[in-house]
C-alpha positions as protocol buffer text, in pm:
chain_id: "A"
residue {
  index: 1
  type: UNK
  ca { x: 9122 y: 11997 z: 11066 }
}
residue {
  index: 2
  type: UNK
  ca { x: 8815 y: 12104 z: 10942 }
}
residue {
  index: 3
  type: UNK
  ca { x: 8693 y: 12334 z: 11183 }
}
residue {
  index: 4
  type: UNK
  ca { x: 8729 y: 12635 z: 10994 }
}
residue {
  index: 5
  type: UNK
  ca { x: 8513 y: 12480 z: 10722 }
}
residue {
  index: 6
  type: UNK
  ca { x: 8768 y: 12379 z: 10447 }
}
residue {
  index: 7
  type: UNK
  ca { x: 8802 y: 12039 z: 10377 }
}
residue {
  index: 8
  type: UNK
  ca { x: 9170 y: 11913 z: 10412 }
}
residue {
  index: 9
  type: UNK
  ca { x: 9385 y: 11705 z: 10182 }
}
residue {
  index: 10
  type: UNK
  ca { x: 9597 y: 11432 z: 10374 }
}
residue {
  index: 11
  type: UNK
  ca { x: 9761 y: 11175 z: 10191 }
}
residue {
  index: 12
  type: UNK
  ca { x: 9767 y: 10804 z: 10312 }
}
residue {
  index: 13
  type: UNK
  ca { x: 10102 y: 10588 z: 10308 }
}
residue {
  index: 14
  type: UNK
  ca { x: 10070 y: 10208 z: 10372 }
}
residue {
  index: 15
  type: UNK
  ca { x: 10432 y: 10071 z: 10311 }
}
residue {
  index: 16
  type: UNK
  ca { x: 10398 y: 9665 z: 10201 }
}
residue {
  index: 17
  type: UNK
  ca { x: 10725 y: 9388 z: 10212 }
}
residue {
  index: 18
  type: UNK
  ca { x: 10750 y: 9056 z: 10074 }
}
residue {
  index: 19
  type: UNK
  ca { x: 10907 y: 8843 z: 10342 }
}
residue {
  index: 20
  type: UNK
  ca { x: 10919 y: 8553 z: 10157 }
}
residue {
  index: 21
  type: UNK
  ca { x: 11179 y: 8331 z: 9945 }
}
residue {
  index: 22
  type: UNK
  ca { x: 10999 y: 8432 z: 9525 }
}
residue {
  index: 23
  type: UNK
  ca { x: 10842 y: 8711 z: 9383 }
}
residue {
  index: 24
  type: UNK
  ca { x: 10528 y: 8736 z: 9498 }
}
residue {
  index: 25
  type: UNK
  ca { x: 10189 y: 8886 z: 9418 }
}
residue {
  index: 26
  type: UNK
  ca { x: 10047 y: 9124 z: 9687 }
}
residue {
  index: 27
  type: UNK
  ca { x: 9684 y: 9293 z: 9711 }
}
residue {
  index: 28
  type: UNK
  ca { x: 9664 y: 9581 z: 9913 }
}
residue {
  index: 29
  type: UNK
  ca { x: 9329 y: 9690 z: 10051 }
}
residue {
  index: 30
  type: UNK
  ca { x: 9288 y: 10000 z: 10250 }
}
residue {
  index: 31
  type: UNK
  ca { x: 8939 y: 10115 z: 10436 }
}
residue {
  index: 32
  type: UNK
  ca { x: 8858 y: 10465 z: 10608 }
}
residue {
  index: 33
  type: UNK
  ca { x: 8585 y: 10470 z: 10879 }
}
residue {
  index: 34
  type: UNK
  ca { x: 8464 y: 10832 z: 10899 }
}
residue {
  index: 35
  type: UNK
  ca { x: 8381 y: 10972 z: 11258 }
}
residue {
  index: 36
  type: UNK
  ca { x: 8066 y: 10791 z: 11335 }
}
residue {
  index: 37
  type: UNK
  ca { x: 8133 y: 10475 z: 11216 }
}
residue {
  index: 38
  type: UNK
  ca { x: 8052 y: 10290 z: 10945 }
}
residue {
  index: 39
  type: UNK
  ca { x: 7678 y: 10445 z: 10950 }
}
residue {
  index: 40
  type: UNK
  ca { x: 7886 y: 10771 z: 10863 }
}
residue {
  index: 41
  type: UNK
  ca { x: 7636 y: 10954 z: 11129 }
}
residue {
  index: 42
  type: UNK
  ca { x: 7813 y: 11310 z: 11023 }
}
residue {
  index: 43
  type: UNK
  ca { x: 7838 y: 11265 z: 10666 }
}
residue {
  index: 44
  type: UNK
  ca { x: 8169 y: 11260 z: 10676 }
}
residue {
  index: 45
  type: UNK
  ca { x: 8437 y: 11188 z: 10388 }
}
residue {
  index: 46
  type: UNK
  ca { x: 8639 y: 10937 z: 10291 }
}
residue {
  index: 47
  type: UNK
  ca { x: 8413 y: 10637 z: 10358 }
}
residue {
  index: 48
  type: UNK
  ca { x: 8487 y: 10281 z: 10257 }
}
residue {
  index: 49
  type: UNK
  ca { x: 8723 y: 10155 z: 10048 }
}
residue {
  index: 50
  type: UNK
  ca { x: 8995 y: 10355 z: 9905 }
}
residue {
  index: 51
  type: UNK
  ca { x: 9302 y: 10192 z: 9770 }
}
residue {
  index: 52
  type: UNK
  ca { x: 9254 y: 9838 z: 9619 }
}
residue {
  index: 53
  type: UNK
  ca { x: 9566 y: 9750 z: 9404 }
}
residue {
  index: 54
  type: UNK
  ca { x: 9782 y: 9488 z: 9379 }
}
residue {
  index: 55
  type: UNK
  ca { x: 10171 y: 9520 z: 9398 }
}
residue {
  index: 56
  type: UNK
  ca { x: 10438 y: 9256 z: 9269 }
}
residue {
  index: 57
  type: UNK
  ca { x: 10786 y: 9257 z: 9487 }
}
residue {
  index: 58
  type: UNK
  ca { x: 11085 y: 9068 z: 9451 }
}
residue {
  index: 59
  type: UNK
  ca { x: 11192 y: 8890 z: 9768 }
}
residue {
  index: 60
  type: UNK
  ca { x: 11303 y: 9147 z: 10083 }
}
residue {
  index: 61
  type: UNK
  ca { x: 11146 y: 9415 z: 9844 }
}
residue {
  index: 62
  type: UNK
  ca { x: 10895 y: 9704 z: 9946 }
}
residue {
  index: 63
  type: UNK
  ca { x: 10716 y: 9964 z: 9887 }
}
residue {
  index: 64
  type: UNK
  ca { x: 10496 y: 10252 z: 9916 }
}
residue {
  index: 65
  type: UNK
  ca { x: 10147 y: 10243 z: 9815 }
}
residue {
  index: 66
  type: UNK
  ca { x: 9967 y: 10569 z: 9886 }
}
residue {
  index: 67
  type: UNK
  ca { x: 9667 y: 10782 z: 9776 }
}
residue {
  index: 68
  type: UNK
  ca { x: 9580 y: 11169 z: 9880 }
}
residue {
  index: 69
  type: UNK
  ca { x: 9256 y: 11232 z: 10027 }
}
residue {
  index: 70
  type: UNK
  ca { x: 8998 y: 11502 z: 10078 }
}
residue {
  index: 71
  type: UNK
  ca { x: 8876 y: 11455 z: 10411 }
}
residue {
  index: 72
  type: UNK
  ca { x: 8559 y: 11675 z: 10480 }
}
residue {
  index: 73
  type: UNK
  ca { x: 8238 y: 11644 z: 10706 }
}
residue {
  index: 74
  type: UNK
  ca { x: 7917 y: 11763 z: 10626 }
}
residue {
  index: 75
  type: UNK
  ca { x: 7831 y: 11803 z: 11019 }
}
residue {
  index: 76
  type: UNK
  ca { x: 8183 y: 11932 z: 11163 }
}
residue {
  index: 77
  type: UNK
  ca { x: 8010 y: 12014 z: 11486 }
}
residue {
  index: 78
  type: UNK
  ca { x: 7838 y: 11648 z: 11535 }
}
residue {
  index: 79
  type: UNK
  ca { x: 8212 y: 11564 z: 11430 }
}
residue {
  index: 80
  type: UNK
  ca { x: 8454 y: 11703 z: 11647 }
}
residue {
  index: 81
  type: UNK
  ca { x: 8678 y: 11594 z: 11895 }
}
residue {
  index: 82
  type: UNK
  ca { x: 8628 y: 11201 z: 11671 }
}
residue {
  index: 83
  type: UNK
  ca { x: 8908 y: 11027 z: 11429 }
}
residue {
  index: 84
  type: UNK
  ca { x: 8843 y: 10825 z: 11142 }
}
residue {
  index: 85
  type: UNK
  ca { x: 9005 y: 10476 z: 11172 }
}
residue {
  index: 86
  type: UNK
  ca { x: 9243 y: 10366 z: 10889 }
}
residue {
  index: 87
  type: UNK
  ca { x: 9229 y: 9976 z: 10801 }
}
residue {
  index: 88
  type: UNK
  ca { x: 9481 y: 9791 z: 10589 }
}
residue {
  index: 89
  type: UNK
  ca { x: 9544 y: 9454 z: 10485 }
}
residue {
  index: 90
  type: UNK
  ca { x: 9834 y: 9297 z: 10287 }
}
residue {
  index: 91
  type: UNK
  ca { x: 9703 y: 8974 z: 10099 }
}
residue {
  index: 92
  type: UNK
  ca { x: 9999 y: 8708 z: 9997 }
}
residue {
  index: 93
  type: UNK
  ca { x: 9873 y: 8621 z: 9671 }
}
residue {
  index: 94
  type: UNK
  ca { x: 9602 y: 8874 z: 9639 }
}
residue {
  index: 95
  type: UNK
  ca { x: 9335 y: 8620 z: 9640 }
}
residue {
  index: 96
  type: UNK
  ca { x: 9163 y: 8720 z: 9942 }
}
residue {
  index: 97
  type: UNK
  ca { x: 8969 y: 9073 z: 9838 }
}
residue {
  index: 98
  type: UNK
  ca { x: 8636 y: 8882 z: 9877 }
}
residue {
  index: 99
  type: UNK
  ca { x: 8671 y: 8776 z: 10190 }
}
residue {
  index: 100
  type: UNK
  ca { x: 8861 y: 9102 z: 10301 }
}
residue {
  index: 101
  type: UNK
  ca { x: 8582 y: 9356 z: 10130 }
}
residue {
  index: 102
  type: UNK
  ca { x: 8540 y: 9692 z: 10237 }
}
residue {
  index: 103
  type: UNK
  ca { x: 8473 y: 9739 z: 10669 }
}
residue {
  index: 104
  type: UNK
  ca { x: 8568 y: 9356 z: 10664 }
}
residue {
  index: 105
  type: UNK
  ca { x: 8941 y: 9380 z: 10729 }
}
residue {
  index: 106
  type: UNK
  ca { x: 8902 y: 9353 z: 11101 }
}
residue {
  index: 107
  type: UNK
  ca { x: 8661 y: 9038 z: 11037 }
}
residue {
  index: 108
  type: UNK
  ca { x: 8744 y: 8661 z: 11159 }
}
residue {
  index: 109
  type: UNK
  ca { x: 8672 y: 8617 z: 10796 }
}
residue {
  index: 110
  type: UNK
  ca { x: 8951 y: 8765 z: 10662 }
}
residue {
  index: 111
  type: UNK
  ca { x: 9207 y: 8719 z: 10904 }
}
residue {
  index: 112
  type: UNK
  ca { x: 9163 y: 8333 z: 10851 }
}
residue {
  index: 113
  type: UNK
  ca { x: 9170 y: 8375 z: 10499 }
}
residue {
  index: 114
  type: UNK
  ca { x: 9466 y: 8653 z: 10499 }
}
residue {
  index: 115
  type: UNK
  ca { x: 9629 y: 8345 z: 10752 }
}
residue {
  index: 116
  type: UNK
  ca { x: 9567 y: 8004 z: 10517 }
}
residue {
  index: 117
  type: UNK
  ca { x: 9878 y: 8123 z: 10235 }
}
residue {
  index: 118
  type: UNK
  ca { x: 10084 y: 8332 z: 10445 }
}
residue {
  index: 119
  type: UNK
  ca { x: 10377 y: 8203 z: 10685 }
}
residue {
  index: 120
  type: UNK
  ca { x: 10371 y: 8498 z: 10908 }
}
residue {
  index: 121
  type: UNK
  ca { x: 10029 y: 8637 z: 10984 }
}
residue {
  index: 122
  type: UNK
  ca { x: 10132 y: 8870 z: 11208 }
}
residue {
  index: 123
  type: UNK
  ca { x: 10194 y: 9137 z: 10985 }
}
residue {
  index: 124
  type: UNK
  ca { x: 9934 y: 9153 z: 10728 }
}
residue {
  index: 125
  type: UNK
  ca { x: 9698 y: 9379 z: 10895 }
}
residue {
  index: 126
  type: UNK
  ca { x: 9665 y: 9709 z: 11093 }
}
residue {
  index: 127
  type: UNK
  ca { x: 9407 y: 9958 z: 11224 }
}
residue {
  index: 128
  type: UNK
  ca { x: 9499 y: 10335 z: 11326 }
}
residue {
  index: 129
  type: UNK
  ca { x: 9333 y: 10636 z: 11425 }
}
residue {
  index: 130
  type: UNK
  ca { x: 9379 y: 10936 z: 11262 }
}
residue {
  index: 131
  type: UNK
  ca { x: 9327 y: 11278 z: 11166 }
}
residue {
  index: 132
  type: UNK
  ca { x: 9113 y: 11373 z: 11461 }
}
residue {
  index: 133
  type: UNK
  ca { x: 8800 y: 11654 z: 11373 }
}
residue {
  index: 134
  type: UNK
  ca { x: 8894 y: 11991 z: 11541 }
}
């Protein structure tokens, strides 16, 4: 990706279920971390937030929530060989974007407040790497 100077277009799939018993309210928060971290060292794109929605599902339903992006780096060379991390969060209630805000989904913050309204916080986040700079 990237290397021969064009910026590529991936698209970004986080799939959210409502385990519970009632139709429920879910906010769906999803960060990128560019190679370089948060500082964004290479000037790379996306950065930050980029899907913030909210989702309604029956009980046992799901669904896809997903978003294409342009991913691009101002310094591909300072870049390569590094991945940009992909955060998401699923918020019971979606009551929790405050204490979940963008590069906070990994926080103690959130995960306690992602915890206090959900039965099974096991589930509600994840972090991946992806789409590696060659």
């Amino acid at each position: 990706m990237l290397s021969d100077g064009i910026p590529d277009v991936k698209n970004i799939v986080v799939q959210v279920r409502n385990e519970g018993d009632h139709t429920e309210a879910i906010g769906v928060y999803v960060d990128i971390v560019p190679p370089g971290g948060i500082t964004n060292t290479h000037g790379c794109t996306p950065s930050g937030r980029i899907i913030t929605t909210l989702v309604t599902l029956a009980p046992g339903e799901q669904k896809i929530v997903n978003i294409s992006q342009t991913f691009s780096c101002a310094d591909v060379q300072g870049a390569l060989g590094q991945t940009y991390t992909i955060m998401a969060a699923a918020d019971a209630h979606g009551d929790d974007a405050g204490d979940c805000g963008q590069f906070q989904i990994q926080s103690i913050t959130c995960s306690n407040a992602l915890a206090d309204d959900d039965n099974d916080s096991s589930d509600n986040k994840v972090t991946t790497t992806g789409f590696r700079v060659k």
